[in-house]
N, C-alpha and C positions, 0 to 999 in steps of 0.2 A: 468503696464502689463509686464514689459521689465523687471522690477526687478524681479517678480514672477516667469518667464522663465527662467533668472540666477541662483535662486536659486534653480529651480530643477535641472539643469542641475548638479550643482557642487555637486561633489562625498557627497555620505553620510557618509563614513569613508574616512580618511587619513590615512597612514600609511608610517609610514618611514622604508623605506627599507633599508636602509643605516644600520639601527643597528637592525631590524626587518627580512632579508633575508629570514629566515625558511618561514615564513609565507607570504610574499611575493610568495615562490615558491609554497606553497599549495593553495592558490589561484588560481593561473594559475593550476597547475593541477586539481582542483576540476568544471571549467569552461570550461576547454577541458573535461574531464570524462562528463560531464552534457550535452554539446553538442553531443557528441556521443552518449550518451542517449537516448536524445530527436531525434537522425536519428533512432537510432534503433525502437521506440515509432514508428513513421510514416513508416518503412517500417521494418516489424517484421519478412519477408520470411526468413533473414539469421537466424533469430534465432529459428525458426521453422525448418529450413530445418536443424539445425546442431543436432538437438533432432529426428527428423523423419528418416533421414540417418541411424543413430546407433541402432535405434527402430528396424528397417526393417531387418539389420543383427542379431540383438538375436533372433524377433521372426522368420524370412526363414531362418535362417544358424541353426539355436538351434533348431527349428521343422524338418531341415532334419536330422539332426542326435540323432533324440530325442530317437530312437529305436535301436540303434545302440549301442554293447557291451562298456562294461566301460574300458576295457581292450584293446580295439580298441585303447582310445588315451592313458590315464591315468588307472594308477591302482587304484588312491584316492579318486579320486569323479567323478560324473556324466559328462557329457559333460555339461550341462546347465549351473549350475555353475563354468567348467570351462572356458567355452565361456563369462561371464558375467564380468568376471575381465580383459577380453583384452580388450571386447568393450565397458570399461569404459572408458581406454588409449586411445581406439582409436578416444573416442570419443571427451578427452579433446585435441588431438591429432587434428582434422580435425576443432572442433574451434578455435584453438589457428593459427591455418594455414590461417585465411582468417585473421589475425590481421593488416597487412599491408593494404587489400582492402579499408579502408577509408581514409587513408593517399594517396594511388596510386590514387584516384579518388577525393581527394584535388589540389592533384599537375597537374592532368588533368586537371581541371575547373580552375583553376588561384586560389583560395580560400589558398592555403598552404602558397605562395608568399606573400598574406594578412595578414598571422599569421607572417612569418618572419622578415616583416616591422614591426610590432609592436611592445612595447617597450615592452619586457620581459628578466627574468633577467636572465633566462639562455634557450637554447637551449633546452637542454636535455628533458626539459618538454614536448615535443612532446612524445618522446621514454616511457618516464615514464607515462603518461596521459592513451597513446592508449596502452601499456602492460597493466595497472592497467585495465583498463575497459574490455579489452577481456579475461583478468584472470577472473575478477568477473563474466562476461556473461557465457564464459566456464564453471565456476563451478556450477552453477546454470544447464546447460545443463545437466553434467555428474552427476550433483546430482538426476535431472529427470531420467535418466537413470539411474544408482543406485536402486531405488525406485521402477520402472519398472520390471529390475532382478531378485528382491525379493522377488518379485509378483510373475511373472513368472513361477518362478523353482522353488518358492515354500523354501527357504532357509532363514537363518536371521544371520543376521551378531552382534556379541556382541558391546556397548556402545563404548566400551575404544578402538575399530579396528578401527573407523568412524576415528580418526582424522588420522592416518597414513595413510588412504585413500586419504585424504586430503591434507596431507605435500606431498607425491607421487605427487599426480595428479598434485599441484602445482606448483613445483617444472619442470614438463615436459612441462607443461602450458607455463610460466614464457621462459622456454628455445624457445619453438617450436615461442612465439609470437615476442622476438625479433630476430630471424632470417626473420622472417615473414615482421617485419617491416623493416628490413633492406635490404629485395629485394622490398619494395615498393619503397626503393630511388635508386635500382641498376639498375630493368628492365628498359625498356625505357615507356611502359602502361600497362594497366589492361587485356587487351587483352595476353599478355605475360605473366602475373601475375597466370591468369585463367589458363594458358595451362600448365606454370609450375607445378603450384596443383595440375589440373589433372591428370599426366603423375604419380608424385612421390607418390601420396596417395594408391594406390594398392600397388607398389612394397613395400612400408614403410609397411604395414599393411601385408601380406605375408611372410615378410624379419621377421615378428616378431614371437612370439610364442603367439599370439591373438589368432591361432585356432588350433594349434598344437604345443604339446612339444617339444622340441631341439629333444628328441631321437626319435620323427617322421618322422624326413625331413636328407636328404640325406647330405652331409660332405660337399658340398658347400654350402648346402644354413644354414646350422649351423653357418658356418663362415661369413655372412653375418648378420645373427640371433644374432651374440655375437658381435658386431659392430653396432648392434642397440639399440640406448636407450631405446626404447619401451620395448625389451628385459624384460630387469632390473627392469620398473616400474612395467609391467605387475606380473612378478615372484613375487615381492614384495608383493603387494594387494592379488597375489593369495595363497602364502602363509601363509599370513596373514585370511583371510578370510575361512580357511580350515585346520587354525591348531587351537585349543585350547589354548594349552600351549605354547608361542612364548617370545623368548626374541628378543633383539638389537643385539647378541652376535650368533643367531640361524641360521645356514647356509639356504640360501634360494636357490640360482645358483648354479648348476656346468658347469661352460662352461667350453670350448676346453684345455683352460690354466690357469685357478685358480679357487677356490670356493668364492664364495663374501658369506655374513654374511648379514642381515639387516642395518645395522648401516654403512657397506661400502658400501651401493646400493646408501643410501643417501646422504651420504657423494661427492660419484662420481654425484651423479645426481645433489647435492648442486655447486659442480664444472662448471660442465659443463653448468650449467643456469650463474653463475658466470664469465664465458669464454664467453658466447653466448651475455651477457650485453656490455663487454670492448668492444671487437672488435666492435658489431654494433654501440656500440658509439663512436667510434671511424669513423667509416664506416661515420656515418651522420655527424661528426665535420668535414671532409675533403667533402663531397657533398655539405655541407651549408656553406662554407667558399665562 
């Protein structure tokens, strides 16, 4: 009987990490992503509320100005569809924002300190694990949403537009969720965590051109507007989504002090997700030391 217990006990595979490392590390990543998972599985409000939030602004913010002159915001298109490409932003925007909350509520309950002690072969896997899964949640949200808009207002967006939807949205995702997790290791709790979000999520979402054009809003909050990344994502998709004929090479912005092109929006946006990675890992190799 004693034997038959040993041998369930001992691993089903062995793997030598020693010359196997890659896979060693997706391992550990693929068991943290499945864990957060399975929390999400048993308490599904965050990820209802992150689709029902952006719901609520296209159909009350888009049904009050549904009557409302086209030349009021834009010359181009209606207000519907052009409300529909901020609060895609914004919407991968306020999921990508709560990416740190499972981690800040790890480190509350003792359960983080458990992962720490354990033998894993690098750190990083936390950072990479908890981005990877709230990218994929996020997208899924803002794809609901997408779907949604299209309904809506009644528009359709061409095959070969979906994936620059996608590398955008990603892209701001990717950014917005390791800053995210790296005020989960800054604040002191979740309590802090909450109040931060709260406080930054309006101004972030106003600051942008989600519901109006740069030439709508007055000369400070432009310059506010052109210092926001959402900015940039938004212009891009809406661009995209409203012109026919578009290249890489096709001016999309013009803000205060240069014109960006498609191909520079992502470029800067590939940057800054690229920026937003180093430092927080950097941020969490000196907390976890």
């Amino acid at each position: 009987m004693t034997q038959y217990i040993q041998s369930i006990l001992q691993p089903r595979n062995t793997i030598d990490i020693k010359y196997f490392p890659a896979v060693g590390l997706i391992q550990e990543i693929s068991h943290l992503i499945k864990r957060l998972f399975i929390q999400t599985l048993r308490r599904p409000s965050s990820l209802l509320s992150g689709i029902i939030q952006p719901l609520l602004w296209l159909i009350l913010f888009g049904g009050l100005f549904q009557n409302a002159p086209v030349s009021l915001f834009t010359l181009e298109t209606k207000y519907g569809p052009f409300l529909s490409c901020g609060i895609i932003i914004f919407t991968s925007f306020t999921g990508s924002l709560n990416a740190g909350l499972p981690l800040i509520f790890d480190r509350e309950f003792g359960f983080l300190n458990r992962i720490l002690v354990a033998p894993m072969i690098s750190k990083d896997t936390l950072l990479i694990s908890s981005s990877c899964f709230m990218i994929g949640m996020t997208m899924i949200q803002t794809l609901i949403i997408m779907l949604f808009s299209l309904k809506i207002f009644n528009y359709s967006i061409q095959l070969h537009q979906i994936y620059i939807f996608f590398i955008i949205t990603l892209l701001i995702t990717s950014s917005i969720s390791n800053i995210s997790i790296g005020l989960a290791f800054i604040l002191p709790g979740h309590i802090e965590f909450l109040a931060f979000t709260l406080i930054i999520n309006l101004p972030i979402l106003f600051s942008s051109t989600a519901l109006a054009p740069l030439s709508f809003m007055p000369y400070w909050l432009q310059l506010l507007a052109n210092l926001n990344p959402l900015t940039y994502a938004i212009e891009s998709i809406r661009f995209i989504s409203t012109t026919n004929d578009w290249f890489y090479s096709s001016k999309v912005i013009k803000t205060l002090w240069f014109n960006l092109t498609l191909w520079q929006i992502i470029l800067f946006l590939s940057i800054i997700s690229a920026i937003s990675f180093r430092s927080i890992k950097k941020i969490i190799s000196n907390k976890l030391e």
